[in-house]
KOLTOR-702124 format. One line per 2 residues: number of its first residue (from 1); for each residue x, y, z of N, C-alpha, C, O. Coordinates in steps of 0.2 Angstrom, whole numbers, m for minus. Each point is the difference from the previous one (the first is absolute). Example, Ala and Ser with C-alpha at 12.3 -4.5 7.8 and 13.67 -1.06 7.14 Angstrom:
1 = 66,m28,39,m4,6,0,4,6,0,5,m1,3 ~ m7,6,m7,4,6,1,m4,5,3,3,6,1
***
This chain:
1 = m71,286,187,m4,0,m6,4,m3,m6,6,m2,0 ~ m10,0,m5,3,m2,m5,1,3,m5,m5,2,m4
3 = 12,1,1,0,2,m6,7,m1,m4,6,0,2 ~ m8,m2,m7,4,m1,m6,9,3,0,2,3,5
5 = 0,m6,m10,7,3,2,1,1,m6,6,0,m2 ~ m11,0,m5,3,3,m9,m7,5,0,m6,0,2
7 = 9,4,m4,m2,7,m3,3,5,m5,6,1,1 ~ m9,1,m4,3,4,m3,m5,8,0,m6,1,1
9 = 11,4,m3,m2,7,0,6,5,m3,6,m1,1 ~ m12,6,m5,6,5,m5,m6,8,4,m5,1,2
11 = 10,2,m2,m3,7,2,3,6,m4,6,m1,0 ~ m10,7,m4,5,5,m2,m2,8,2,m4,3,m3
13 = 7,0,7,m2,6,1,5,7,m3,6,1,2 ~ m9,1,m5,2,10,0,1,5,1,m6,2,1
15 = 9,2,0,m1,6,3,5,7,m5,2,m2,m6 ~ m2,7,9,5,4,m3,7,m1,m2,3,1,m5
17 = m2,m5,10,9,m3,m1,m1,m5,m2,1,1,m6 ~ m3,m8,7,1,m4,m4,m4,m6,m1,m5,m2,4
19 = 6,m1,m8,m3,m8,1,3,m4,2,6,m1,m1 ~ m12,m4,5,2,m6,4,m2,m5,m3,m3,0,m5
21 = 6,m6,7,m2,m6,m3,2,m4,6,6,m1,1 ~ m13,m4,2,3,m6,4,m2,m6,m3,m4,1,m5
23 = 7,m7,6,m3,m7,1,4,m4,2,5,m2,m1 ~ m11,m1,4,4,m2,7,m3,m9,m3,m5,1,m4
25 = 7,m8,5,m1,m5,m3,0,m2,10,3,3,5 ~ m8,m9,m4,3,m7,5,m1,m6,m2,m5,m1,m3
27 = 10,m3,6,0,m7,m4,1,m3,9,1,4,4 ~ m2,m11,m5,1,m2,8,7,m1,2,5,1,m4
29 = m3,m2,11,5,m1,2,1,m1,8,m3,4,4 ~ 7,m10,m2,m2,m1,6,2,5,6,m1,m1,6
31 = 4,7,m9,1,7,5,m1,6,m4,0,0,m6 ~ 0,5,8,m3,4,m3,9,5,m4,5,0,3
33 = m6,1,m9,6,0,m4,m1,6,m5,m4,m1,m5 ~ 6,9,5,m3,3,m1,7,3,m6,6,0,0
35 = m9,2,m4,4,1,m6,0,6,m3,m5,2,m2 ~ 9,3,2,m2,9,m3,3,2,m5,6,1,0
37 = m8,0,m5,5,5,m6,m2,6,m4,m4,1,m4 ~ 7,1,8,0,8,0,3,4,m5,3,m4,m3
39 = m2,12,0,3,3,m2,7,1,8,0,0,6 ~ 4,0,m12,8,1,5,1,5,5,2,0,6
41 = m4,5,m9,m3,7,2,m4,0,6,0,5,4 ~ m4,m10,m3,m4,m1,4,1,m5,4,m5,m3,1
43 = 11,1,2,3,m7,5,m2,3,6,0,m4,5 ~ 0,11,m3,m1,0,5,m6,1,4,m1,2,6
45 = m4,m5,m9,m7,0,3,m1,m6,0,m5,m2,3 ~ 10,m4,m8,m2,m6,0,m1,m5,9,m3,m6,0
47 = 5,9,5,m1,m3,8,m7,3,0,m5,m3,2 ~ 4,8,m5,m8,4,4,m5,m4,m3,m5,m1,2
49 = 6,m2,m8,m4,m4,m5,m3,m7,2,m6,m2,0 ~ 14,m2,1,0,m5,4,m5,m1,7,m3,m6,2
51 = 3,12,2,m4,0,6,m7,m1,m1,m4,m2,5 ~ 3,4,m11,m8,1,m5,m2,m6,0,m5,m1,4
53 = 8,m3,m7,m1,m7,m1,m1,m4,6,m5,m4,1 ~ 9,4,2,2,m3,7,m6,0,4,m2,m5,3
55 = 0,13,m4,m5,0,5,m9,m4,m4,m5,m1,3 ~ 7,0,m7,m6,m4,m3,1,m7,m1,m5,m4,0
57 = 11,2,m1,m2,m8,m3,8,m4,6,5,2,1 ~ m8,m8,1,3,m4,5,4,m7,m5,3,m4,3
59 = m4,4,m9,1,m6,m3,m1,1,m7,m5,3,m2 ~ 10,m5,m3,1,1,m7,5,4,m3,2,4,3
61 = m1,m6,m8,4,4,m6,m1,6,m4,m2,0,m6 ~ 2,5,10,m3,6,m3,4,5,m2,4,3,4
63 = m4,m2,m14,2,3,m3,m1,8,0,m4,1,m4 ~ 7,3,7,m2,7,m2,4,5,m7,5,3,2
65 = m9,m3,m8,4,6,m3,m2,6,m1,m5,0,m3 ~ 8,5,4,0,7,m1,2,4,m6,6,0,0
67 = m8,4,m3,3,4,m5,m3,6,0,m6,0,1 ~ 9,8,m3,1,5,0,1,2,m5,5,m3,m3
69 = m10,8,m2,2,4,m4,0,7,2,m5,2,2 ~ 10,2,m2,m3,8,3,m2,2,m7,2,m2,m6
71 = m6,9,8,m4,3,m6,6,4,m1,1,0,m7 ~ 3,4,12,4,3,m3,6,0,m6,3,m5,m2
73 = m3,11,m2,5,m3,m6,7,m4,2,1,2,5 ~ 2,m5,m7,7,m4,1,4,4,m1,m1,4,m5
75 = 6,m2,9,6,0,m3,5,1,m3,4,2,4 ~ m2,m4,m10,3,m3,m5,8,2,2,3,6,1
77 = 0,m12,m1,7,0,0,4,m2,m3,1,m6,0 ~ 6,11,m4,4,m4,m5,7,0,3,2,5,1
79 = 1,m11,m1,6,m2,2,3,m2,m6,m3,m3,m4 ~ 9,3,3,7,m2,m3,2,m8,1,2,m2,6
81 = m2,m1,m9,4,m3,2,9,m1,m2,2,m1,m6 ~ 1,2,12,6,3,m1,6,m4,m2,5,2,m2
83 = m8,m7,3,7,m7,m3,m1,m1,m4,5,m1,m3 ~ m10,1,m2,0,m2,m7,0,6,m4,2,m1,m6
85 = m4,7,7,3,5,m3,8,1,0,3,1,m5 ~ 1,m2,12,5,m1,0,5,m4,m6,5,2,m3
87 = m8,m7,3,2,m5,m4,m1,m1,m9,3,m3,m5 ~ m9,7,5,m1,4,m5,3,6,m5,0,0,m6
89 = 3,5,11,5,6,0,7,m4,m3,3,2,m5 ~ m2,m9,11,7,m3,m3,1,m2,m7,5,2,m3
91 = m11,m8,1,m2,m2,m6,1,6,m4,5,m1,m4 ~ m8,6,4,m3,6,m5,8,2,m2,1,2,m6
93 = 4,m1,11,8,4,4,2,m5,m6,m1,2,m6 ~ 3,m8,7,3,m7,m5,m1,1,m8,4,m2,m4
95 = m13,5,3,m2,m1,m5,5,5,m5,3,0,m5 ~ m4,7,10,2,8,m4,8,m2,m2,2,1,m6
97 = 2,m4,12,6,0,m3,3,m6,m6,5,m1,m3 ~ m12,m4,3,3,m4,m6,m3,3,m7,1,m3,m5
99 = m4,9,6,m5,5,m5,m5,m5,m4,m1,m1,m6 ~ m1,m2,12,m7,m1,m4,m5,3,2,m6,m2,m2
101 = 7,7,7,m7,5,2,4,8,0,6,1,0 ~ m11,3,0,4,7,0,m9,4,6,m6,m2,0
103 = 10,8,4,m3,3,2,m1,m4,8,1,m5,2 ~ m5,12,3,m2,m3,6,m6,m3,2,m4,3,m3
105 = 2,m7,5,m9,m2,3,m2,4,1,3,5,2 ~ m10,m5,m4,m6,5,1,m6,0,3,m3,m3,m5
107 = 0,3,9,m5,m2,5,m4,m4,m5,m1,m6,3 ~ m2,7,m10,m4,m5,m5,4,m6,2,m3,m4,4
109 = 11,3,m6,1,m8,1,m2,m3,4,m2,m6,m1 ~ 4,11,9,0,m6,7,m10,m2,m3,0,m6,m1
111 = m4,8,m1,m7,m3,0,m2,m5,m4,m6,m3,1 ~ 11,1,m6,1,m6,m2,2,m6,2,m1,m5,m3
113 = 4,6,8,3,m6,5,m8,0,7,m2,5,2 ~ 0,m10,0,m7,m1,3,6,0,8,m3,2,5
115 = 10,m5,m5,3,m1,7,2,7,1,1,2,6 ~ 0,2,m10,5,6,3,m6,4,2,2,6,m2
117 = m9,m5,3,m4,6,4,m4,m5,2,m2,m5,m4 ~ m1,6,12,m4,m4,4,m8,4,3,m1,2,5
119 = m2,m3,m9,m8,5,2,m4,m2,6,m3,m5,m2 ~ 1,6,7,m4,m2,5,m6,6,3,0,6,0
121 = m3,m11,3,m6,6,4,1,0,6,0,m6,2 ~ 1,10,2,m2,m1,8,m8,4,2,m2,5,m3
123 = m1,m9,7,m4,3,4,1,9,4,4,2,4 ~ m8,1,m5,1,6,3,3,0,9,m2,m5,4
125 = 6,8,m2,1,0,6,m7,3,6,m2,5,0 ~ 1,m11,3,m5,4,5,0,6,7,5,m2,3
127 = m7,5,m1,3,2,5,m4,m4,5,m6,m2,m1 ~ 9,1,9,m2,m2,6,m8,m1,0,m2,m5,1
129 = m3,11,m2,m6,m1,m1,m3,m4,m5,m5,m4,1 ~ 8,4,m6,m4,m5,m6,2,m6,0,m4,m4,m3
131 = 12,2,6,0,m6,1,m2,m4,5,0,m6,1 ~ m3,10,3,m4,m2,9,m9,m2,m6,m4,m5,m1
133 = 4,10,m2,m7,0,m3,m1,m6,m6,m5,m3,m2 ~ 11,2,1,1,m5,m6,m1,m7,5,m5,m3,m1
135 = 11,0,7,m3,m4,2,m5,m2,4,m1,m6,3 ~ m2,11,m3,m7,m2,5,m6,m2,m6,m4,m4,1
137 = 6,8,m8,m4,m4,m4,m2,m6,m4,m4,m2,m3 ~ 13,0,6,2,m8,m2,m3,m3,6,m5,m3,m2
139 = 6,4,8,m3,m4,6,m7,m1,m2,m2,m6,m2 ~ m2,12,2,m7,0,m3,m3,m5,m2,m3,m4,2
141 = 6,4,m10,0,m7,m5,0,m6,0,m4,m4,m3 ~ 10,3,8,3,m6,3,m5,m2,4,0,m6,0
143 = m5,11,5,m3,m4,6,m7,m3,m4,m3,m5,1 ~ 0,10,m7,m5,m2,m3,m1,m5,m3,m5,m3,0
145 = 11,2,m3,5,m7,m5,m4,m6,5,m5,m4,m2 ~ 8,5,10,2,m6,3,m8,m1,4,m2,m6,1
147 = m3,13,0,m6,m2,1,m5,m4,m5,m4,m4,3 ~ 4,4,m12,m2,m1,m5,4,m8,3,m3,m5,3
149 = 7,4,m5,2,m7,2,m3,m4,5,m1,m6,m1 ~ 1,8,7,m2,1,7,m10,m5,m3,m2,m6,1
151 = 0,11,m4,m7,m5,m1,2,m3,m5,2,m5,4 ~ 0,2,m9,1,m5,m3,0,m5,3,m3,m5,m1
153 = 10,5,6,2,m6,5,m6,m2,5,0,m4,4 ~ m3,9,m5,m5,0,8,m6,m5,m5,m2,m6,2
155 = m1,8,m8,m4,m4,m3,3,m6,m1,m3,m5,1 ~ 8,5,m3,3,m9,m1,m2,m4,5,m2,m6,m1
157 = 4,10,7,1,m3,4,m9,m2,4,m1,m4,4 ~ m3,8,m6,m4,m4,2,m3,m6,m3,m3,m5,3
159 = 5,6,m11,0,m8,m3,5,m4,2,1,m5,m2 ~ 4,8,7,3,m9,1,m5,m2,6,0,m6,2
161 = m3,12,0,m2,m3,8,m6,m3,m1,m3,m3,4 ~ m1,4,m11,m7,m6,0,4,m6,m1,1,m3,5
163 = 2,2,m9,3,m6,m3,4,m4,7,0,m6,1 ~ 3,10,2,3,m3,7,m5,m2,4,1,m5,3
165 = m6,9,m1,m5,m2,5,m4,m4,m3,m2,m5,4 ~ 0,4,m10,m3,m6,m2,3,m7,2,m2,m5,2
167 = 9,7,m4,1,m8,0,3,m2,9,0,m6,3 ~ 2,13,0,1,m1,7,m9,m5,4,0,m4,4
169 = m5,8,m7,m4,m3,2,m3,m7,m2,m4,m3,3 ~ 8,0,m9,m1,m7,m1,6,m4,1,0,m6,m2
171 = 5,9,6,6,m5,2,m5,m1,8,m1,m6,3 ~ m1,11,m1,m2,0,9,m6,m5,0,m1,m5,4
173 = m3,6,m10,m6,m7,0,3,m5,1,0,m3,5 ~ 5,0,m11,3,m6,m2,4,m2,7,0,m6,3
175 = 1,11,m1,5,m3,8,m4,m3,5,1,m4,5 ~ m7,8,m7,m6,m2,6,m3,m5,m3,m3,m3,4
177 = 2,1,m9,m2,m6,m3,3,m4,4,m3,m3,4 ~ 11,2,m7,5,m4,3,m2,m2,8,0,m6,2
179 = 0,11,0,m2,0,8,m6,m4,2,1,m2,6 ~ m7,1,m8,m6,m3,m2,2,m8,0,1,m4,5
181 = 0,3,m12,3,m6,m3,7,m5,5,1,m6,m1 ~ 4,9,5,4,m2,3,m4,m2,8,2,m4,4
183 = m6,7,m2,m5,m1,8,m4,m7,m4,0,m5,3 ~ m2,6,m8,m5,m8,m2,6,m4,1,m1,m6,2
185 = 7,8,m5,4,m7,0,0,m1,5,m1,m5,2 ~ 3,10,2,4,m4,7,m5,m3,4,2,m3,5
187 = m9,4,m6,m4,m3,4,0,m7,m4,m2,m5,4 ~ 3,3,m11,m1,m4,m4,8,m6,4,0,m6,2
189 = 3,10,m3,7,m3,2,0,m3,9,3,m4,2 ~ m8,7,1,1,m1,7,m4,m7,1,0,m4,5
191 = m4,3,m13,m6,m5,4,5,m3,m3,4,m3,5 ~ m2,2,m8,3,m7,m4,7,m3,3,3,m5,m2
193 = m1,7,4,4,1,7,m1,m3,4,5,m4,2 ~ m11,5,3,m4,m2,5,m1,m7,m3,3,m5,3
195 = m7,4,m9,m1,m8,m3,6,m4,0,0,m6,3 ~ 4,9,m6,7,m3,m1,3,m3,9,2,m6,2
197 = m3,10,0,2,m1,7,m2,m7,6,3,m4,3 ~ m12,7,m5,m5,m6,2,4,m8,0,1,m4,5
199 = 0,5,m14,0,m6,m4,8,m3,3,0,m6,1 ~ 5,11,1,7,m6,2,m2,2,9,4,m3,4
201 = m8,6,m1,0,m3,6,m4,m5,0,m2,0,6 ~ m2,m4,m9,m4,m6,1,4,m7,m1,m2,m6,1
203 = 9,10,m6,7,m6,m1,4,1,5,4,m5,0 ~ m3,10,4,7,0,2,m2,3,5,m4,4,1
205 = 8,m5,4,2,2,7,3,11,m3,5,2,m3 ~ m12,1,7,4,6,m2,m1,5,5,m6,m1,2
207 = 9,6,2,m3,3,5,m5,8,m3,2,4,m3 ~ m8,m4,5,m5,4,m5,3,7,m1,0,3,m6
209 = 2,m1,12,1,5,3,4,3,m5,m1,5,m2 ~ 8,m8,1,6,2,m2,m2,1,m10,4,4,m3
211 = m9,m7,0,m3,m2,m4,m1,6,m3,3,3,m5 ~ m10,m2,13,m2,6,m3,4,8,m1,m2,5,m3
213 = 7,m6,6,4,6,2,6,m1,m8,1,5,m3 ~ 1,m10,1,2,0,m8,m5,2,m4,1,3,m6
215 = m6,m4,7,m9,2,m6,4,8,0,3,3,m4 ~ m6,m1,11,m1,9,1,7,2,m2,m1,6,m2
217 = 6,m8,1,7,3,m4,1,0,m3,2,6,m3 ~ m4,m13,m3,0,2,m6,m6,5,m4,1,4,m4
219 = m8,m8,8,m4,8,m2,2,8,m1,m1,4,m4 ~ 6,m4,11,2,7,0,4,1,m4,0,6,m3
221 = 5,m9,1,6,0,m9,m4,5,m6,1,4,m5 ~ m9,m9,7,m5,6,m7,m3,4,2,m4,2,m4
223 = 6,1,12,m3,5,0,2,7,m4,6,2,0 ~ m12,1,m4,2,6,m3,m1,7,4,2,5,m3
225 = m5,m4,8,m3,5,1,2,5,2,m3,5,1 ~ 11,m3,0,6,3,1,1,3,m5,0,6,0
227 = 0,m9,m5,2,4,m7,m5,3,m5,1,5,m4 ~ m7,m8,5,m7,3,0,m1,7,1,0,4,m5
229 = 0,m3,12,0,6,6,5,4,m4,m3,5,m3 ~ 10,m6,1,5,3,0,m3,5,m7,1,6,m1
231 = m4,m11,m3,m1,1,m8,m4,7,2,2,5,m2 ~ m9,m7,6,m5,4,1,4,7,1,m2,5,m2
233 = 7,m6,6,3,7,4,2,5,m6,m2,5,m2 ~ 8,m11,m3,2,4,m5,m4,4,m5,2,5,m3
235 = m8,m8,2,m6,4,m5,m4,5,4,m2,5,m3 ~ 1,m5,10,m1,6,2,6,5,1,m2,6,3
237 = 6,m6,m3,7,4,m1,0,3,m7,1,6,m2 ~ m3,m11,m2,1,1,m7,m5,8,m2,2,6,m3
239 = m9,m9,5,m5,5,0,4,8,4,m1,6,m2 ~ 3,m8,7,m1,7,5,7,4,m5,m1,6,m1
241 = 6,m9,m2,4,2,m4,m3,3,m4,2,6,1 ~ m6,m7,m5,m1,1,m7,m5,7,1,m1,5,m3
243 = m2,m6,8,m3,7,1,3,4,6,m3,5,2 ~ 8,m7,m1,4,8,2,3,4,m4,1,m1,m6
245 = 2,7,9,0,5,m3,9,0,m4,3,4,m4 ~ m1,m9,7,10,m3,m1,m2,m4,m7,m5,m3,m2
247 = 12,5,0,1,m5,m7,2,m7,5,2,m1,6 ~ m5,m3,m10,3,m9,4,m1,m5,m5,m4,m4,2
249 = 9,4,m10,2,m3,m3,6,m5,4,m2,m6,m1 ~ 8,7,4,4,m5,4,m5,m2,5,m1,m7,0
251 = m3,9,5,m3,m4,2,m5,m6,1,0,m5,4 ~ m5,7,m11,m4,m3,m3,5,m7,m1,m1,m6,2
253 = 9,8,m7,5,m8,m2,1,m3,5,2,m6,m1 ~ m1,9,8,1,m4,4,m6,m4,3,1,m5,5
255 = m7,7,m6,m7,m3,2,1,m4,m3,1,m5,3 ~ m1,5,m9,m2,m7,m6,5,m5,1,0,m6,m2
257 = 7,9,6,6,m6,0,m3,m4,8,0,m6,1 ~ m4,11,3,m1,m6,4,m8,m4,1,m2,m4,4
259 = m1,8,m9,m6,m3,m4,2,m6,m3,m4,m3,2 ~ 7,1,m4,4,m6,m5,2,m4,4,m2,m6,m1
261 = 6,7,7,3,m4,5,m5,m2,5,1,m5,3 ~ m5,7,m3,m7,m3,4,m3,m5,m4,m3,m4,3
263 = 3,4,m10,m4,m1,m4,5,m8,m2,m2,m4,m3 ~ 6,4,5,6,m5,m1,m1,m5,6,0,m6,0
265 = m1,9,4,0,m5,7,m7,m2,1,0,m6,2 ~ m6,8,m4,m5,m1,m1,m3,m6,m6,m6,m3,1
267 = 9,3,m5,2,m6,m5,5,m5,3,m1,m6,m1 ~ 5,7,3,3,m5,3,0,m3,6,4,m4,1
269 = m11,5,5,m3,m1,4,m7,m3,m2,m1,m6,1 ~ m3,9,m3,m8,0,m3,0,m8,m2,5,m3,m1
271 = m10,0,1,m2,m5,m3,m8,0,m3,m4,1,5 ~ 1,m3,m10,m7,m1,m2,0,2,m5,5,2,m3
273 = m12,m2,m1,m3,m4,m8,2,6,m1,m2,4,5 ~ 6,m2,m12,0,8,m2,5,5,3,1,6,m3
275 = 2,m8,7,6,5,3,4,0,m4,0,6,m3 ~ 4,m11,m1,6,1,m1,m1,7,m7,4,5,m1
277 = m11,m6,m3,0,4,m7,0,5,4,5,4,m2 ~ m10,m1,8,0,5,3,6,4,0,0,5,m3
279 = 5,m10,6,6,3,1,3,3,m4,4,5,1 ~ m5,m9,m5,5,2,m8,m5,6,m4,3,3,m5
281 = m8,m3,6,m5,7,m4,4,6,6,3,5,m2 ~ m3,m7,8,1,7,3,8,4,m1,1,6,1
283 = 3,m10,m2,8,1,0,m3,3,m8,m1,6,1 ~ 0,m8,m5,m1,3,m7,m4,6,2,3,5,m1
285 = m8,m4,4,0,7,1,2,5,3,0,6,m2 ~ 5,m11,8,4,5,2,6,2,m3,3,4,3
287 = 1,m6,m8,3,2,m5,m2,4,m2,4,5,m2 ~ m9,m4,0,m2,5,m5,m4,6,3,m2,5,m3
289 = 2,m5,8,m2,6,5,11,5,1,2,5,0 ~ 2,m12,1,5,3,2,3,5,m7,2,5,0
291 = m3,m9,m6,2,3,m5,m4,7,m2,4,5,m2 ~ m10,m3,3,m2,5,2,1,6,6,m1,6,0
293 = 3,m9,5,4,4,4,6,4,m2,2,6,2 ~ 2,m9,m7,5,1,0,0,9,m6,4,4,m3
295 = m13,m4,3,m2,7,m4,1,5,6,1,6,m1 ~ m3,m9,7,m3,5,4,6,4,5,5,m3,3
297 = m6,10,m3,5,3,3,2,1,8,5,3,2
***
């Protein structure tokens, strides 16, 4: 099937313990390329995450972020910092004996210095339960995140697939156009041939036979109907792709690379009124079919 490889999706869930926050971004990419940032705290669930992903998308650049508030209070941690009070005490030791200070430090000063006391919060310690219970509601998040995304890509993807099938079914006319248009020439090509022939064997000693077995070779130099066939096969592959149930963005590029090369030998083979524009309308189509593949995952 066809679906998209940019989407985007934010998810926020709550509970007793804490708040979640996902969002997950995809941008294209020619493999699938998966990106996670995480709280630190949480690196160990970062494989179980990755699995998530994995198991939904074959293709693309897909950002995941996560964030955790716990409800629980913080709490609060005061550290020293012990070299610059050290340094401090010296300075202060230097000051007393040249008397320009009198007296000891008193916890007031160290709070005027912003380097000698370090305030931080840690998150509550959870025990085995609540942190089983905490990452299953990160997964939760994460998988919702990636379903909400999951349809966006899936609707894009069905606007690439009018937009593709439109023009795949006006490359398939033009080729059969082509195919039309190159059968009149050769039948055009074969009389004038025949006349041409007539006219120097009425001059010249020629053997018919051998004549006509040069006619029938060079006719066959334009025959197209090889590359024709070939064309027709890839556009029913193309179809049978796009409505299975597999991603086939690489295989669709590789359809269109040998869509192109039929389409190449077919112009360089063909002759008759109107082929050559043909040719060159359908190559501009098929570029711009390939540049829109390069959406599909």
């Amino acid at each position: 099937m066809i679906k998209s490889m940019t989407g985007f999706s934010s998810v926020s869930q709550e509970d007793d313990r804490a708040s979640i926050g996902v969002t997950v971004r995809s941008v294209n990419h020619r493999y699938l390329d998966v990106q996670m940032r995480l709280p630190q705290a949480l690196a160990q669930i970062e494989t179980r995450l990755r699995g998530c992903v994995q198991a939904r998308a074959a293709r693309g650049r897909i950002e995941v972020a996560v964030s955790v508030q716990m409800r629980q209070e913080p709490i609060l941690k005061v550290a020293i910092n012990e070299a610059f009070t050290a340094a401090l005490a010296e300075a202060m030791n230097k000051a007393r004996d040249a008397g320009l200070v009198q007296g000891a430090l008193v916890p007031g000063d160290l709070l005027r210095f912003p380097q000698a006391l370090t305030v931080r919060e840690e998150a509550p310690e959870l025990d085995e339960a609540g942190r089983a219970a905490l990452e299953a509601a990160i997964v939760k998040a994460v998988e919702a995140a990636l379903d909400d995304l999951d349809v966006m890509r899936v609707h894009e993807g069905a606007q690439l697939r009018a937009d593709l099938d439109s023009r795949k079914a006006g490359v398939h006319a033009a080729v059969e156009g082509v195919a039309e248009k190159a059968a009149s020439g050769e039948a055009l090509l074969r009389e004038r041939l025949a006349k041409r022939v007539g006219d120097l064997a009425a001059e010249l000693a020629t053997d018919p036979a051998a004549v006509a077995q040069e006619v029938v070779r060079f006719a066959a130099r334009s025959d197209i109907s090889e590359e024709v066939v070939r064309f027709r096969a890839h556009v029913q592959q193309w179809t049978s792709l796009t409505e299975g149930p597999e991603p086939c963005g690489r295989k669709l590029d590789f359809l269109l690379q040998e869509m192109n090369r039929e389409v190449n030998t077919i112009g360089s083979k063909a002759d008759g009124l109107g082929i050559p524009e043909a040719i060159i309308g359908v190559k501009a189509e098929l570029e711009k079919m390939r540049e829109q593949v390069q959406n599909v995952e």
